[in-house]
C-alpha positions in Angstrom: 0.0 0.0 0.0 1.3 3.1 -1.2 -0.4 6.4 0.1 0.7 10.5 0.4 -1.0 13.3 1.6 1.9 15.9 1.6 2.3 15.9 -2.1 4.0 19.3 -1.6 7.1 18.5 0.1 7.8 15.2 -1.0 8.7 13.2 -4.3 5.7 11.2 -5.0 6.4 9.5 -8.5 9.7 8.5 -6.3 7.6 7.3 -4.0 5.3 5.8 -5.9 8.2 3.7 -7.6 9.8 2.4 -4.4 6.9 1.3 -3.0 5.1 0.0 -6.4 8.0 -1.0 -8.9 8.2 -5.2 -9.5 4.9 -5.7 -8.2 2.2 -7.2 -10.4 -1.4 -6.9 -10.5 -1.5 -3.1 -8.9 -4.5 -1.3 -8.3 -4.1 2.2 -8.1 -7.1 4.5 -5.9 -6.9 8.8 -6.5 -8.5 10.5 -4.3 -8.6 14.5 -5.3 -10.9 16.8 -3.5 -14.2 15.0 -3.4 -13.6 13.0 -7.1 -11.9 9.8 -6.6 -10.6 7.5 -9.7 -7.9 5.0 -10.3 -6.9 2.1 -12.7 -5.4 -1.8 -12.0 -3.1 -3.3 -14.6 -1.6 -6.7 -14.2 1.9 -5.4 -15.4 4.2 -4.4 -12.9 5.4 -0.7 -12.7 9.3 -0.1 -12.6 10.8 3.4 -13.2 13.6 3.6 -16.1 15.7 7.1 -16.8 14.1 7.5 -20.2 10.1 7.1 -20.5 9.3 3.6 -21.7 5.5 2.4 -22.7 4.3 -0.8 -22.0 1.5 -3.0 -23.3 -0.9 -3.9 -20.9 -3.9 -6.4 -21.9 -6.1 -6.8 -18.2 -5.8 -3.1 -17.6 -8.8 -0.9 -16.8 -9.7 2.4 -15.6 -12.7 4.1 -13.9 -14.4 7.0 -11.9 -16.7 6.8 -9.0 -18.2 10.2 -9.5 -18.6 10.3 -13.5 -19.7 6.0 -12.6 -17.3 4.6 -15.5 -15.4 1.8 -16.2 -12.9 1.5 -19.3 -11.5 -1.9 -19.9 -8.6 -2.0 -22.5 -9.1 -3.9 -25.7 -6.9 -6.2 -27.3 -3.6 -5.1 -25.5 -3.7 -1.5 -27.0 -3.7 0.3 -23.4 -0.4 0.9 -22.0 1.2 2.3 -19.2 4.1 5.4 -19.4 7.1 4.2 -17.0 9.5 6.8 -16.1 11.6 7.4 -12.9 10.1 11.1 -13.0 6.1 9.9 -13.3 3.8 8.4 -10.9 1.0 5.9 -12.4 0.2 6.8 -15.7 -2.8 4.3 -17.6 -3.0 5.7 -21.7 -6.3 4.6 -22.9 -6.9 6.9 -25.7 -6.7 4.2 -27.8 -9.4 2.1 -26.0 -12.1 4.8 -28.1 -10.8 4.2 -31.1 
């Protein structure tokens, strides 16, 4: 479990990576003001100097407040890795 509420004084994509990186099957849970919203992908996160993408076919996304759920299709989602970023799900290609 990986949480922050000081986002201000601390590194939290470093953060993120020490206590996420090499683990599978991650769900992640934002919680920003009242909206909350988060995504799970089976791959596990790791955190390389240059930004990498990686295919991820289980992944999903979704939103309490707006009440969706986006499932990836046919391994198109991916995840952006980078030392630098905390989670980040691309799904624009799940619309398409």
């Amino acid at each position: 479990i990986f949480t922050t509420r000081d986002y201000t004084h601390t590194n939290v994509a470093a953060e993120f990576h020490q206590a996420c990186d090499n683990i599978p099957n991650t769900l992640v849970i934002i919680k920003s003001g009242q909206y909350i919203a988060g995504g799970y992908t089976e791959v596990a996160w790791s955190s390389p100097e240059e930004e990498t993408r990686q295919e991820s076919a289980n992944s999903f996304l979704f939103s309490l407040n707006k009440q969706f759920f986006l499932p990836s299709f046919h391994e198109e989602a991916e995840l952006i890795l980078n030392k630098d970023l905390g989670p980040v799900f691309d799904n624009d290609r799940c619309y398409g």
